[in-house]
N, C-alpha and C positions, 0 to 999 in steps of 0.2 A: 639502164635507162629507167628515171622514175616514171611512172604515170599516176596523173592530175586525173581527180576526178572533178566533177561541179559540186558545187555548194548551192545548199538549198535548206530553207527555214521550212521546217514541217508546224501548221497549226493545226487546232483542234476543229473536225467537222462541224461541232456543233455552235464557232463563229460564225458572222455574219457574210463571210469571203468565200464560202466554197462554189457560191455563184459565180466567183470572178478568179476561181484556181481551178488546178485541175485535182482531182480525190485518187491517192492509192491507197494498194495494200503496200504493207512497207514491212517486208521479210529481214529480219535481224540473222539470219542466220544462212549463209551464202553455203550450206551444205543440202541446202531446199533447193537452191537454184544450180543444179548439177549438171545445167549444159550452157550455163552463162546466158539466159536471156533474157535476165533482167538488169537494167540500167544499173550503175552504182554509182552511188550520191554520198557527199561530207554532210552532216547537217550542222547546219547555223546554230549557234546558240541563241542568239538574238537576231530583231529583224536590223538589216543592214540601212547607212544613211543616208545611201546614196542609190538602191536598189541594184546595187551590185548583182546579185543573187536573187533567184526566186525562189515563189512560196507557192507549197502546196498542202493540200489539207491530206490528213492521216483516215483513211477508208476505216468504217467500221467491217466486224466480220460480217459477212450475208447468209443468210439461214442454210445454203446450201454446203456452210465451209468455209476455209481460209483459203485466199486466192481464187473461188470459185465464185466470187458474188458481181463478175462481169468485169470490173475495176482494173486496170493493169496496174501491175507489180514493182516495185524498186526496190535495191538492196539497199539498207544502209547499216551500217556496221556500227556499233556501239549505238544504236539508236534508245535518244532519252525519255520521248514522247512529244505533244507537241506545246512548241513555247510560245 
Protein backbone atom coordinates (compact mmCIF):
# COMPACT_ATOMS: atom_id res chain seq x y z
CA UNK A 1 0.00 0.00 0.00
CA UNK A 2 1.41 3.42 -1.01
CA UNK A 3 1.16 6.33 1.28
CA UNK A 4 0.37 10.04 0.04
CA UNK A 5 1.70 12.43 1.97
CA UNK A 6 0.38 16.56 1.52
CA UNK A 7 2.03 18.84 -0.45
CA UNK A 8 3.06 22.17 0.67
CA UNK A 9 5.00 25.18 -0.78
CA UNK A 10 7.72 26.33 1.88
CA UNK A 11 8.50 30.44 1.52
CA UNK A 12 10.96 32.46 2.89
CA UNK A 13 10.25 34.06 6.68
CA UNK A 14 11.50 37.04 5.70
CA UNK A 15 8.12 37.49 3.05
CA UNK A 16 5.39 39.52 3.80
CA UNK A 17 2.87 36.04 4.50
CA UNK A 18 4.19 34.66 7.67
CA UNK A 19 1.42 36.73 9.28
CA UNK A 20 -0.95 34.87 7.24
CA UNK A 21 1.05 31.13 7.37
CA UNK A 22 1.93 29.26 9.93
CA UNK A 23 6.43 29.28 10.60
CA UNK A 24 8.37 25.77 11.08
CA UNK A 25 11.42 24.14 11.71
CA UNK A 26 11.73 21.90 8.69
CA UNK A 27 14.11 18.76 9.57
CA UNK A 28 15.66 17.29 6.15
CA UNK A 29 16.68 14.49 7.86
CA UNK A 30 13.82 11.87 9.18
CA UNK A 31 16.79 10.07 11.31
CA UNK A 32 16.34 13.36 13.95
CA UNK A 33 12.82 12.36 14.01
CA UNK A 34 13.24 8.89 15.66
CA UNK A 35 9.85 8.36 17.04
CA UNK A 36 7.84 9.72 14.09
CA UNK A 37 6.38 12.91 15.52
CA UNK A 38 6.79 14.95 13.13
CA UNK A 39 4.39 15.54 10.25
CA UNK A 40 5.85 14.56 6.64
CA UNK A 41 5.26 16.90 3.89
CA UNK A 42 6.09 16.82 -0.35
CA UNK A 43 7.17 20.31 -0.95
CA UNK A 44 5.92 22.34 -3.95
CA UNK A 45 8.10 23.53 -6.31
CA UNK A 46 6.03 26.41 -7.19
CA UNK A 47 2.93 28.21 -5.67
CA UNK A 48 -0.18 26.19 -7.03
CA UNK A 49 -3.15 27.85 -9.33
CA UNK A 50 -5.74 27.03 -7.88
CA UNK A 51 -4.40 26.76 -4.05
CA UNK A 52 -4.49 23.36 -4.15
CA UNK A 53 -1.75 23.06 -1.39
CA UNK A 54 -0.66 25.11 1.31
CA UNK A 55 1.99 27.46 2.32
CA UNK A 56 4.05 27.65 5.06
CA UNK A 57 7.01 29.89 5.99
CA UNK A 58 10.52 28.05 6.76
CA UNK A 59 11.42 29.00 10.81
CA UNK A 60 14.72 30.37 11.23
CA UNK A 61 17.09 28.64 13.85
CA UNK A 62 16.40 30.19 17.66
CA UNK A 63 19.20 31.01 19.83
CA UNK A 64 18.55 28.22 21.95
CA UNK A 65 19.11 25.44 18.88
CA UNK A 66 17.46 23.68 16.25
CA UNK A 67 13.90 22.50 17.01
CA UNK A 68 14.22 24.35 20.31
CA UNK A 69 13.18 27.88 19.47
CA UNK A 70 9.22 26.92 20.43
CA UNK A 71 8.11 26.40 16.47
CA UNK A 72 6.96 22.94 15.68
CA UNK A 73 8.64 20.71 13.37
CA UNK A 74 8.01 18.94 9.77
CA UNK A 75 9.96 16.50 7.90
CA UNK A 76 10.40 17.00 4.47
CA UNK A 77 12.69 15.11 2.56
CA UNK A 78 14.74 16.46 -0.15
CA UNK A 79 13.89 19.72 1.00
CA UNK A 80 15.21 22.70 -1.52
CA UNK A 81 14.59 25.91 0.53
CA UNK A 82 11.96 28.18 0.24
CA UNK A 83 10.50 29.29 -3.43
Amino acid sequence: MATSFKTVRVISAATDRPNRVPTYNISTSKTADVHNQWPTYLQATGPAAHHEYAEIAAGLTGPTGRFNNGLKTVYIAGYTGPV
